[in-house]
Steps between C-alpha positions, in 0.01 A plus 500: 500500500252769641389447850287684745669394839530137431236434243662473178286578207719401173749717350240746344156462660147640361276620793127513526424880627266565794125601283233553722162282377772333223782314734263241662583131549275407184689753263855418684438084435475550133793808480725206734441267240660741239843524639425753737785498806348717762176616534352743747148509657271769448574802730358457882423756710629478820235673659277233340712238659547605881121552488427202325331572221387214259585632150849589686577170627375324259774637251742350771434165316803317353536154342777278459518514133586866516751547685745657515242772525506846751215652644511878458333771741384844559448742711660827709487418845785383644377268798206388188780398321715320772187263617410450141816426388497207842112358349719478127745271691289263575354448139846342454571690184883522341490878495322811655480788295408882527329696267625838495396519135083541500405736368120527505406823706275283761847332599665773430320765741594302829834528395538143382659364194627779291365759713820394739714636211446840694636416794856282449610515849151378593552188220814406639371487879218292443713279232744418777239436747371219303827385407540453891132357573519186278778203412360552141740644236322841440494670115349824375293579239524920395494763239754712352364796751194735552528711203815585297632725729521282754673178352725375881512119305919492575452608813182307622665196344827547726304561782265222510807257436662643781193411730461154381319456156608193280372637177320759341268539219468824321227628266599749270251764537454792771141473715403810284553321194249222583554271202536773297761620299823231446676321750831665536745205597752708481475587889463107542861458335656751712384330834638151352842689364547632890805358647366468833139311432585079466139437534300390195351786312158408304424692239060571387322738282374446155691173379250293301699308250819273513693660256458867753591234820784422319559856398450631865739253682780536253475879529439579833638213681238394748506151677142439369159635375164539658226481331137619516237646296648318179402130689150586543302227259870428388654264754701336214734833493773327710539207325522698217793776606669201669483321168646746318765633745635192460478415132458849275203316377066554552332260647133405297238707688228344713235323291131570526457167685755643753373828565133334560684215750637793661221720541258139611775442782499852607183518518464103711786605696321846608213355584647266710710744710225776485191320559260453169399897562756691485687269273285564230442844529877557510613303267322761266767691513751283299285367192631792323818445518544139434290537150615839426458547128331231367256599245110517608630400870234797626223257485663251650655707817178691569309175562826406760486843638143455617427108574517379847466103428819287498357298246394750209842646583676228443233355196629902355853465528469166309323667214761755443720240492289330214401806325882629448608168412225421239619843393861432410652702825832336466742546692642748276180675471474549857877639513386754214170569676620481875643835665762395745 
């Protein structure tokens, strides 16, 4: 059984990464429904939070459904940090996370997320701070290291145990690589293979199908697999790599009729946490990905991409559900036609 402090989360758990404009309520409802066992919110600045900033606390939201969920922050300062990590308290979530992993160079410049990776001893102090500020079990999200040359993983992961961490998740990639390049879990099997760490070891980077989630725990050994870019529009990935962890054997795809539900919901559900505004406009963002590949979709998702009323939204949605249908887009055509 993997736990983080005492929240057990099955004996192999799939985890929801932290995606900035992806890991909202509306998105983490449907990936929940799919099996997921621990989601995390969006990353939060903390300077955001201690100033009270609306998009900032508004990511603080949390609903029953989803829990166990964490509530990950940024940010460099260490009394920042401290009085954010207090304002996360008292969202009542099951975890507070870190993310020492960003690498975007507007995070990255104030020496947040990744850009911490410079400055280890600096990581550690403000890890342990937190650690002392809340009654919250406290996890990190980080990269492999600044650039090759610089790869401390071991050695931050023994240190950050030492000052109180109850797991750590660990993207395969260096800041410099972006999401570039292959994820090297090599470095990730290492820091699960050392003697001294007990706490659960995550393992993320580029795993997209079940047959490489089965691959990647048998190999390298990791108590469980986060996963991010490869749920965007494709929520039904962790019912699928649970599926087959356990029986060798595919699940059918999603049908047409279940990728429309899903986009519909997503797009109710945003709406309704956003405001009918901003939950249109960015919803935009995902029609993409949940009809990626279908045949003549273009038409389809440039009328989305640019209508503002619920109702023609919802009257378009229903016609690509008719259209593929009265097409033939079985379910095996939409496997064949789908890129997962």
């Amino acid at each position: 059984m993997v736990k983080i402090g005492s929240i057990e989360l099955g004996e192999f758990p799939f985890l929801l990464a932290p995606m900035e404009d992806v890991s909202d309520p509306p998105f983490r409802a449907l990936c929940k429904e799919q099996g997921c066992d621990l989601m995390y919110t969006e990353f939060i600045s903390v300077e955001g939070l201690i100033r009270d900033a609306t998009k900032s606390v508004q990511k603080l939201d949390i609903y029953e459904e989803e829990r166990p969920i964490g509530i990950q922050i940024f940010g460099a300062e260490l009394d920042s940090m401290t009085r954010a990590a207090e304002i996360v308290e008292e969202a009542k979530p099951e975890i507070l996370d870190i993310n020492f992993g960003c690498p975007v160079q507007k995070v990255v410049c104030k020496m947040a997320g990744a850009g911490i990776l410079k400055d280890i001893p600096k990581m550690v102090e403000l890890t342990a701070a937190i650690v002392k500020s809340t009654n919250l079990p406290v996890t990190v999200k980080t990269r492999l290291g600044w650039d090759d040359s610089t790869i401390y993983i071991e050695e931050v992961a023994e240190r950050l145990q030492d000052v109180g961490i109850k797991a750590i998740s660990i993207h395969g990639r260096t800041r410099k690589q972006m999401y570039k390049g292959e994820a090297d879990w090599s470095w990730i099997a290492k820091v699960k293979n050392n003697p001294r760490i007990h706490i659960p070891v995550f393992g993320n980077g580029d795993i997209n199908t079940p047959e490489k989630a089965v691959e990647y725990r048998n190999r390298f050994g990791v108590d469980g697999i986060m996963i991010g870019r490869a749920s965007i529009g494709n929520p039904w990935i962790f019912r699928e790599m649970k599926h087959y962890m356990a029986t060798g054997e595919h699940l059918p795809p999603p049908t047409l009729e279940e990728r429309v539900d899903a986009a519909r919901r997503h797009l109710l559900r945003s709406i309704q946490w956003k405001g009918p505004k901003l939950g249109v406009l960015e919803m935009r963002r995902h029609y993409t990905n949940y009809f990626r590949g279908l045949e003549g979709i273009k038409t389809f998702r440039a009328r989305l991409v640019t209508e503002d009323d619920l109702s023609i939204l919802l009257t378009i949605l229903l016609e690509i559900e008719h259209h593929y249908s009265s097409a033939g887009y079985t379910a095996q055509a939409v496997e064949n036609l789908i890129e997962i």
